[in-house]
C-alpha positions in Angstrom: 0.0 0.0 0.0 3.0 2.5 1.0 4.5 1.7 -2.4 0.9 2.8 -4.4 1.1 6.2 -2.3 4.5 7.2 -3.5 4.2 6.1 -7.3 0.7 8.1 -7.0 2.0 11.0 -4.9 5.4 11.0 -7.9 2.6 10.6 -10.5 0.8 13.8 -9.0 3.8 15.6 -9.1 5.6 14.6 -12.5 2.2 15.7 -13.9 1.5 18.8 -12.6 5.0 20.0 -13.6 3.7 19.8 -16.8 0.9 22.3 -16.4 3.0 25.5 -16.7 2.3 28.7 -18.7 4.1 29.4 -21.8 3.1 32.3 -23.3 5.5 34.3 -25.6 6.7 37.7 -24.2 6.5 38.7 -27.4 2.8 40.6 -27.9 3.7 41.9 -31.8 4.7 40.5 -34.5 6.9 43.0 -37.6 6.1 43.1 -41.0 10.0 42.9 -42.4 11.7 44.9 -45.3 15.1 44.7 -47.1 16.0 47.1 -49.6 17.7 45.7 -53.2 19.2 47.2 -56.6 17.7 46.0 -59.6 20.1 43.6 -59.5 18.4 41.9 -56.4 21.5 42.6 -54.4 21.2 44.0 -50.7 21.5 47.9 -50.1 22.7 49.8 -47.3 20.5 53.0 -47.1 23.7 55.5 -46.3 21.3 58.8 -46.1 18.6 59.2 -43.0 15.3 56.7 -43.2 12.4 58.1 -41.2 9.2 55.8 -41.5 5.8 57.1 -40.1 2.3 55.6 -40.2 0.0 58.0 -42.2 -3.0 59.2 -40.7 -1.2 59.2 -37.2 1.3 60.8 -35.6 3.6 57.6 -35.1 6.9 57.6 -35.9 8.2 53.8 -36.7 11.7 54.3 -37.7 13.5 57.3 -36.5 16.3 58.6 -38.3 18.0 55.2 -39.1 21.1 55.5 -41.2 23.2 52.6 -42.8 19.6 50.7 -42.9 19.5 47.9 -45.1 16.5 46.3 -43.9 13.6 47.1 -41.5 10.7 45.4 -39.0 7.7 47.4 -38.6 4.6 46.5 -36.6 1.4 46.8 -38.6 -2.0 48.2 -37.6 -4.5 45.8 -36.0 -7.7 46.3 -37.5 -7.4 48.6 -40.9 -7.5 46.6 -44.0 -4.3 48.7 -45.2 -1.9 50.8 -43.8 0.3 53.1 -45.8 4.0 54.0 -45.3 5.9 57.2 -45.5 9.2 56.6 -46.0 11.6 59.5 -46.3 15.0 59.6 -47.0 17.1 63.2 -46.1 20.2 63.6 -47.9 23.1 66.4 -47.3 20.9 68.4 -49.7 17.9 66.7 -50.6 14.7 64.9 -49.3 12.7 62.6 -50.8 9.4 60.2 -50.1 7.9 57.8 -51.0 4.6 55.8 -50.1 4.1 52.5 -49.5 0.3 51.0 -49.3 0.2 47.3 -47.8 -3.2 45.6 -48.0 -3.7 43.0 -45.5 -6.0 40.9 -44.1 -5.7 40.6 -39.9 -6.5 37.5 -38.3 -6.6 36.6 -34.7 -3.9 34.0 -33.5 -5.3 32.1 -29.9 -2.4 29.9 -27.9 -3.7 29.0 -24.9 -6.5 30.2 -22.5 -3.4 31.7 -20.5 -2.2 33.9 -23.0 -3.3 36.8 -24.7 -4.7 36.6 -28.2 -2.2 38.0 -31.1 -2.9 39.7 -34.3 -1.1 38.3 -37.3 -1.5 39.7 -41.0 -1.6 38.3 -44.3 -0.4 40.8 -46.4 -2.3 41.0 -49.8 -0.6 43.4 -52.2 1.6 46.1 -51.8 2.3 49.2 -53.8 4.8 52.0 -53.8 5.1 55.5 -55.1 8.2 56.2 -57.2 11.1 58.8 -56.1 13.4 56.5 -54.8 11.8 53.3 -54.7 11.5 51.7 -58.3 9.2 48.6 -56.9 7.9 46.4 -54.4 7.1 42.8 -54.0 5.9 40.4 -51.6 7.9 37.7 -51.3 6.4 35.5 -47.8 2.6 37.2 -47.4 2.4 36.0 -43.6 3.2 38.5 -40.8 3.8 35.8 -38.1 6.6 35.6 -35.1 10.4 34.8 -37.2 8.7 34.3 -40.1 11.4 36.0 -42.1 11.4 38.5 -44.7 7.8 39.7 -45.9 8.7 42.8 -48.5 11.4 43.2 -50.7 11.6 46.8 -51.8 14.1 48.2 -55.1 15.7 51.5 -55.1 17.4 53.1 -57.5 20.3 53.7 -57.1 22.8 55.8 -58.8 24.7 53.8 -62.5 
């Protein structure tokens, strides 16, 4: 009988050390972007990248320089969010917009853990100062998903 009480009372234990919460610390997951040549070779943005949300006062890339690639969060609930991205030169300035259409769906772990928003991005578009083009290579916004957007520049011959 002692022998049933300690394999139960181990049992017990073993399996309530099981029952812990794991929820990521991470509550957001970023859309990433790499800038490329026409070549499809990496570029190093060498003037200052600011990127804002339109419509809002957010800033969500401040002065970056030397920026060859980016992760920015997305909105929750709009069906597209557009992108200012300016770059400032010695001498010049120059934006460009980029519209991403998405679809935003509701990710559920556990009853433990908060409920995340991931994206599916749709299509994306780009005015044309110093970007040339955009293109999506992976569509899902999900946690170390790699890269979402490729964006071209031009870039001087």
């Amino acid at each position: 009988m002692r022998r049933k009480t300690v394999f139960l009372g181990a049992l017990t234990l073993v399996l309530g050390a099981c029952d812990s919460i794991d929820c990521s610390l991470d509550n957001q997951v970023l859309c990433q972007m790499a800038f490329y040549d026409a070549q499809g070779r990496s570029v190093m943005l060498a003037d200052t990248l600011t990127i804002t949300a339109q419509g809002t006062d957010s800033i969500l890339w401040n002065r970056g320089t030397e920026t060859s690639q980016v992760g920015l969060p997305l909105s929750y609930y709009q069906a597209a969010d557009t992108l200012l991205l300016t770059v400032t030169g010695e001498d010049y300035e120059m934006s460009d917009q980029i519209i991403i259409e998405k679809e935003n769906y509701e990710h559920f772990e556990s009853l433990d853990c908060p409920v995340k928003m991931m994206h599916r991005i749709q299509r994306a578009t780009a005015t044309n100062y110093f970007i040339d083009s955009v293109v999506v290579v992976n569509p899902e916004v999900v946690y170390s998903n790699g890269e979402n957007i490729k964006i071209y520049v031009h870039t001087d011959p």
